[in-house]
N, C-alpha and C positions, 0 to 999 in steps of 0.2 A: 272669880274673875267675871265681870261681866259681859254684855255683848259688845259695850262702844269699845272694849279695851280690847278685845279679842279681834274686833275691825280693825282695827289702828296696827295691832303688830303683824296682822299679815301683807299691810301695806307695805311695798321696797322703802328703806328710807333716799333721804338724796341725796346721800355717797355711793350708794349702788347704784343709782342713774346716772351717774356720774363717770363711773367705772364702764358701765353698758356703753356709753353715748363715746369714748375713748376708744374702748374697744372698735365698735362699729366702725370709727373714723378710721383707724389705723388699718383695718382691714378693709375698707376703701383706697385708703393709700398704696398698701401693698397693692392690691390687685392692680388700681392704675400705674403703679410705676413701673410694676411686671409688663402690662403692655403696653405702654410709652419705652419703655427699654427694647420689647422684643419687636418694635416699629422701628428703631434705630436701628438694630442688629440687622434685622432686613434690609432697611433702607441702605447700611454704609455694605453688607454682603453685593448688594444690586448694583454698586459704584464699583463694589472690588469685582465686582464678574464683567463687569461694561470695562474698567479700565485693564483687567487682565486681558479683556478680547483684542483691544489696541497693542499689533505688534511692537516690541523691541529690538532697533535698530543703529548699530553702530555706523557711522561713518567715515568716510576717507575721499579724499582728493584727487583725481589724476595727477599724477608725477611728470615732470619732464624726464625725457631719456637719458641714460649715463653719454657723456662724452667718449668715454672710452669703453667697451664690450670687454668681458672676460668668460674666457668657458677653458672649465678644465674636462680632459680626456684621457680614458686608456688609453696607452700604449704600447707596444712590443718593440724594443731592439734589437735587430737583427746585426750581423757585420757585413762586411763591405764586400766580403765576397767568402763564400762558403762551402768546401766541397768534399762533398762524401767521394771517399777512393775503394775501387772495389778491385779486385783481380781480373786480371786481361788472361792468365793463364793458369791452370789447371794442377795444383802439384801441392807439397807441404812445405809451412812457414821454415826455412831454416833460422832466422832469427829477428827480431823485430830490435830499432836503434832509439826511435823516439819514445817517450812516456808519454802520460796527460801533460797538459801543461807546458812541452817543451816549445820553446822559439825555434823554427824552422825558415831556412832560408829556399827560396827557389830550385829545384834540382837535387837537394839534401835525401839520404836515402833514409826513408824510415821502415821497411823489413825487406827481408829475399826469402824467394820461396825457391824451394829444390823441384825440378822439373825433370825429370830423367826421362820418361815418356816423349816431352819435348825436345832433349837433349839427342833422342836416338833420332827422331824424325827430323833433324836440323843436320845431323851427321847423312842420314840418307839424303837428305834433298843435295846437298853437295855430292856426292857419289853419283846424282843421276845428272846434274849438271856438266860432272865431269863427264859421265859416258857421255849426254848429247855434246860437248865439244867434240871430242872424236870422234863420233863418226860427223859430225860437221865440217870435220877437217877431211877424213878420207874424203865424203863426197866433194867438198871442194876439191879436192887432187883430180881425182875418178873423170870431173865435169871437165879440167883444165885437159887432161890429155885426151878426152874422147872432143873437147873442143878442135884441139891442134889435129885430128886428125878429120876434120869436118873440112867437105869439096873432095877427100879424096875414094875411092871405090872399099876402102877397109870400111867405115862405117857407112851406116844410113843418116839423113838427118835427123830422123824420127829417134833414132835410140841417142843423137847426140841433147836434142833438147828434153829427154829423159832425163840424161844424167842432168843436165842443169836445173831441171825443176827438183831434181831428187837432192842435189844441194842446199836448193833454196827452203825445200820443205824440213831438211838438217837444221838452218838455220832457226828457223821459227821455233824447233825443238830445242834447240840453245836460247833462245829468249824465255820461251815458256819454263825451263829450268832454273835460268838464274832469276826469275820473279817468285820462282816459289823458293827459292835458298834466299831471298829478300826478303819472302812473308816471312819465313821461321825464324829469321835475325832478329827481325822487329819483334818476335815474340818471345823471342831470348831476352830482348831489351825491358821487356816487361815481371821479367825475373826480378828487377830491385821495383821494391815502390818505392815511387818520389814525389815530395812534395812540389805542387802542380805551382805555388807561389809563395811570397815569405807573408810568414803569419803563424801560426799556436796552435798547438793539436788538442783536441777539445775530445777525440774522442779514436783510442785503441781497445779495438775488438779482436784482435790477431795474438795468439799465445804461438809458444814455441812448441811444432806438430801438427798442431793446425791443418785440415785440410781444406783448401780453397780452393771452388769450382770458377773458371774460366767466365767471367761476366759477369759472377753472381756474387763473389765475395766469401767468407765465410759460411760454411755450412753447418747450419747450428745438429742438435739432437731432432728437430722435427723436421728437418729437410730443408728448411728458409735459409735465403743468404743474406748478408747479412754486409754491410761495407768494411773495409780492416779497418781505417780510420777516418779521419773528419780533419780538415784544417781550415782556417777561419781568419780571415785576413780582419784584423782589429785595427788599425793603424786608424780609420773612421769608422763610424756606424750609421746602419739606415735605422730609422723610427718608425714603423708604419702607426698611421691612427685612420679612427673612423671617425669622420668628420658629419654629425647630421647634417641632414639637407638644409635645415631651418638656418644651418652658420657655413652653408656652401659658397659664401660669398663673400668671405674673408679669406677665403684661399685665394693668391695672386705669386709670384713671383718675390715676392717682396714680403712676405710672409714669414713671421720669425717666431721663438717659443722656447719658452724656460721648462727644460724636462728636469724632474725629480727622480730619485732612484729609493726605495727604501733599505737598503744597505748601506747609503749613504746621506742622511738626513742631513739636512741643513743644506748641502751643497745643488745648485743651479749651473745645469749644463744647459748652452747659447744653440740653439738648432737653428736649421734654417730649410727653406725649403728646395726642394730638389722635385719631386714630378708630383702628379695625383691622376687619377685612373681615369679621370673627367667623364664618366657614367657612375649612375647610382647603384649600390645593389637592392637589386628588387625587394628582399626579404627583409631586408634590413633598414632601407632608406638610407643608406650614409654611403659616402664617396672615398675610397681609399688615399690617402694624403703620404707622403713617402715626402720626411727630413732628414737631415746628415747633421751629424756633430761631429768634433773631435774628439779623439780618444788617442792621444799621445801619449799621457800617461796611463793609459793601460789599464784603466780604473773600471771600465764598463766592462760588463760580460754579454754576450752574446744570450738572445733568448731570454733577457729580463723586463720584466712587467718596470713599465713607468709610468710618470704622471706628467701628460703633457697641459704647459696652461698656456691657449692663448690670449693675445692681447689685440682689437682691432679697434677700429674708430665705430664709435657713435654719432647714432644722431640726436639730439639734443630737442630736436623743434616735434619729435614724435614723443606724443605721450605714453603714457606704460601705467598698469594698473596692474593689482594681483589677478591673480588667476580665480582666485576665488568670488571676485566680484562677477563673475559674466555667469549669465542667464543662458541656457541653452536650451528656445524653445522652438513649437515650429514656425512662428511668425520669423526665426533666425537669432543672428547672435545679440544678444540685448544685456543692459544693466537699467539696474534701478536709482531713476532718481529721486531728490527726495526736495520738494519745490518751497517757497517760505509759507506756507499751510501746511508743513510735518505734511503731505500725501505726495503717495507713489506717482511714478510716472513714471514707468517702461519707454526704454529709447531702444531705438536698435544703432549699433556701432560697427566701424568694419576694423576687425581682428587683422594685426599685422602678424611679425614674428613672435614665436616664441620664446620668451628668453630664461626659461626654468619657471619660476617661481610667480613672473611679470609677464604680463604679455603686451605690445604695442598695439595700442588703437591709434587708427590710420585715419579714422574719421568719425563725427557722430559725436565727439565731448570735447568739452572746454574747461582749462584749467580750474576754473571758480564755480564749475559741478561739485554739487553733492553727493557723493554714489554711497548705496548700502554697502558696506563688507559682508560676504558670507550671507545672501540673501538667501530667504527659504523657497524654494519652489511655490507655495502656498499663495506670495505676496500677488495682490492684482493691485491695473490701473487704478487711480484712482484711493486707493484705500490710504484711511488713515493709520498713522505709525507714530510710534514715540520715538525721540530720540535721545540715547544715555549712554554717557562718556565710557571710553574704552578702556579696558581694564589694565593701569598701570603695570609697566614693566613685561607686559604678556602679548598683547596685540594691538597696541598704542605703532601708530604708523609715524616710523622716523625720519627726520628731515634725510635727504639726500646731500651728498656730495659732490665733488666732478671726480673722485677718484672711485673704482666699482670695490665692494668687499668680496674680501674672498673665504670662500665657503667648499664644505668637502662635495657639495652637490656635482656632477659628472658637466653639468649643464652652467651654465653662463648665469649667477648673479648679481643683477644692475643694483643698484640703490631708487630708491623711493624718495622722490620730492615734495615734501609737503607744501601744501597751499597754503593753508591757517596751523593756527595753535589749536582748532577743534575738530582737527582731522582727528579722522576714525580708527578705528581697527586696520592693522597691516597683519593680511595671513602671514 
């Protein structure tokens, strides 16, 4: 082989430069598209961190106020008149007449106790009554003839007004005797126990043997007394409820209320009002409220948990908003607005009552406000916010009513009056 030909084939031909110049290209492409791609990657990361920093904010509308107020409360019924009977005298049950449960009428006897101790001391007290008559009678005689013999030399007058104070002090001895043969009657009388009015024994403590101390009732094994029974005039019932301060102002005279009982669901007993303590208790904040219902048929029992709901007038012209929208910081009570440039704006508003779940702004908004739901402490004046629709079915804020719903909450649930169709979130 020679030298031209030995040049020639270590020359590339030019399909190998062809393949090279391909190569190169594409590895130029690669690398620019790698960094034309990881310049987007940044660039749309740089949009997603700028627009993740723009808070997300639900909205809602001040509502107008329900017409009518509802708050349901505990309650206790008590009866109409209740009274633990205990023993006036000192001795053992000879037998008891009433059970639980029986109807008692006024003066009806429901046990005797045996009293011997007192039976001897009632027999002595007349024995001493008797002797003070007698000698009340001789000294009356004794005074009549030492009288008749007064002006003449057999007596003095000194021993005649003797015998007459010595009469008169006989007499008082006869008073003071038949007072205490009076106490020990009356204490005899206390031998049957009676029912003090008509009404249902709710409660016998008294077995047959029984010893029972004098004022104290039955005396258990640890030395406590204890009352024999309980009777409990049901013919009506009291209610007591605790009324907050925040709804002390629908207590009046004219004040009415649907009590529930859970022994008898469904059924709605009509109360009505009768007194209230008109002071607050300190500890508590709530005003003690005392209703009456009927119980003719016999159906309530004494000492049962109820559920009293009332019902009073609203004001309609006072807005109400959840409770969740208010800001509590120290410039005072505020909500966030949200103005037509999506940015905040902190107002401050004056807080009315409470009404559970809503509370009444008394000043500071107007119906065709914006407010955040559930604002975060975070948000400031000024800042920009998104805003995106509430999540169906969960806290989508629902038109109101003029009727209020009713909920197991303790407290008074108005209804929410929407503004728009793009009201916000309702806590």
């Amino acid at each position: 082989m020679s030298a031209v030909e030995q040049t020639r084939g270590s020359k590339p031909s030019g399909r190998g430069k062809l393949l090279a110049g391909v190569g190169v290209i594409l590895a130029v492409v690669v690398v620019g598209g790698g960094i034309i791609q990881r310049q987007m990657h940044v660039s749309a990361l740089h949009q997603q961190t700028e627009d993740a920093a723009i808070p997300r904010v639900q909205l809602i509308s001040p509502a107008r106020g329900p017409s009518i107020r509802t708050l349901d409360l505990p309650g206790n019924i008590s009866a109409w008149y209740l009274a633990p009977i205990y023993a006036q005298v000192s001795g053992y049950v000879r037998m008891w007449y009433k059970d639980f449960g029986a109807e008692v009428k006024a003066g009806d006897v429901l046990a005797t106790i045996d009293t011997p101790g007192l039976d001897a001391q009632y027999a002595a007290s007349k024995a001493n009554f008797d002797v003070a008559m007698a000698r009340y009678k001789l000294a009356q005689i004794t005074a009549k003839r030492w009288k008749a013999l007064q002006g003449t030399q057999a007596v003095s007058q000194q021993e005649v007004d003797v015998q007459a104070a010595n009469a008169e002090a006989e007499q008082a001895q006869v008073e003071a005797a038949r007072h205490e043969v009076s106490r020990y009657a009356a204490l005899i009388g206390f031998k049957q126990i009676v029912a003090p009015f008509d009404g249902v024994v709710t409660s016998r403590l008294a077995d047959v043997g029984d010893y029972v101390n004098a004022g104290g009732g039955d005396v258990s094994s640890r030395g406590t007394a204890t009352e024999l029974f309980s009777v409990a005039d049901v013919h009506r019932m009291r209610v007591f409820v605790s009324v907050p301060q925040d709804y002390a102002d629908i207590i009046s005279p004219k004040l009415t209320a649907e009590v529930t009982v859970p022994q008898h669901p469904g059924r709605v007993y009509k109360a009505t009002f009768l007194a209230t303590a008109g002071a607050f208790n300190s500890t508590t904040r709530t005003v003690t409220t005392e209703l009456t219902l009927d119980n003719s048929d016999r159906t309530l029992w004494p000492d049962s948990y109820a559920t009293v709901h009332f019902r009073a007038p609203g004001d309609p012209d006072i807005l109400v908003i959840p409770e969740g929208a208010l800001i509590f910081r120290a410039e005072g009570m505020q909500v966030a607005l949200v103005d037509e440039h999506n940015r905040i704006r902190l107002h401050n508003v004056t807080v009315g009552t409470n009404l559970g779940t809503t509370v009444q702004i008394r000043g500071g908004l107007k119906v065709t406000d914006r407010l955040v739901n559930n604002p975060s402490a975070g948000l400031l004046d000024g800042q920009e916010v998104r805003v995106v629709d509430a999540t169906p079915g969960y806290n989508a804020q629902r038109p109101t009513g003029s009727e209020p719903v009713r909920s197991d909450d303790v407290r008074a649930m108005p209804n929410d009056r929407a503004g728009t169709e793009e009201a916000g979130a309702r806590q």
